[in-house]
C-alpha positions as CSV (number, residue, x, y, z in Angstrom):
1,X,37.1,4.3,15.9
2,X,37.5,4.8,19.5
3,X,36.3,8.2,19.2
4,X,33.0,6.8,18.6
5,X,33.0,4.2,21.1
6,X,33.5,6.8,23.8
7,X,30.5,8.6,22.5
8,X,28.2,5.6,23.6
9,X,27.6,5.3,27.5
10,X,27.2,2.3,28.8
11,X,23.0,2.7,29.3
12,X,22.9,3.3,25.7
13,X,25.2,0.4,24.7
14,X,22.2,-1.9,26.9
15,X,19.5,0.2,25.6
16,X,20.4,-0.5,22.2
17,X,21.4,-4.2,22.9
18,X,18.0,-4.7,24.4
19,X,15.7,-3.3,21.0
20,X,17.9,-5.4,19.2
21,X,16.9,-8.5,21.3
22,X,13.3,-7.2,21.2
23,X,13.4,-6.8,17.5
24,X,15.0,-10.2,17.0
25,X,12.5,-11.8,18.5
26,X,9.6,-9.6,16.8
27,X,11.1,-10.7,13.6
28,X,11.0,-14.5,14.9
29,X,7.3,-14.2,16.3
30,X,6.5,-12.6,12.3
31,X,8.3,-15.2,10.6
32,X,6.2,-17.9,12.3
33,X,2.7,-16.1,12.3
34,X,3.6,-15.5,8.4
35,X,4.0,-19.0,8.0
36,X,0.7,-19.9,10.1
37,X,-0.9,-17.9,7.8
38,X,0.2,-19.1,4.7
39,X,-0.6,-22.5,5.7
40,X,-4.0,-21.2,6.2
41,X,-4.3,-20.3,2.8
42,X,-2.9,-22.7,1.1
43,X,-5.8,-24.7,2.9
44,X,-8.0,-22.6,2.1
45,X,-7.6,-22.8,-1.2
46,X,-7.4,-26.5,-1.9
47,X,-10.8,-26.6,0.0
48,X,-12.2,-23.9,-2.4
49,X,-11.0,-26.1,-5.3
50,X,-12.6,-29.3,-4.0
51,X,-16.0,-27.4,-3.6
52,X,-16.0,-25.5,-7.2
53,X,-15.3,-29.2,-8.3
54,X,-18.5,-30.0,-6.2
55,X,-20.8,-27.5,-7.7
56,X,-19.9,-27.9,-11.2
57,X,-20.5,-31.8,-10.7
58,X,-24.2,-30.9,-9.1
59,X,-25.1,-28.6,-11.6
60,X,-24.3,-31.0,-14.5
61,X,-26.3,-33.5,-12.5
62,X,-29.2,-30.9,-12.3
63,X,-28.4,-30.0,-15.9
64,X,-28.8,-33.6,-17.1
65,X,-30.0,-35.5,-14.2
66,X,-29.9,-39.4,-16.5
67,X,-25.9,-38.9,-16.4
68,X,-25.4,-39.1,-12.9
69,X,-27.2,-42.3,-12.5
């Protein structure tokens, strides 16, 4: 085991350290935009549903315009 750890200089050991940190927060910054986004379409669809519920109730009122009233 230590033969490994001598392997590693010190500039590695922080270079390393640091794209971990980087990644870390990469993953973070996904995580939340993936989120965002799936808010979005959750939205999006429930507004899609209210407006095919829309049309279909205006074309039955075009279809049989007495029913509506």
């Amino acid at each position: 085991m230590r033969d490994l750890e001598a392997e590693w200089t010190e500039r590695a050991i922080q270079r390393i350290t640091t794209e971990n940190t980087t990644l870390k927060q990469r993953v973070r910054q996904l995580t939340t935009d993936n989120r965002t986004l799936d808010e979005r379409l959750k939205a999006a669809r429930s507004n899609l549903r209210f407006q095919d519920r829309r049309v279909t109730d205006l074309e039955a009122r075009i279809t049989d315009p007495g029913a509506g009233a």
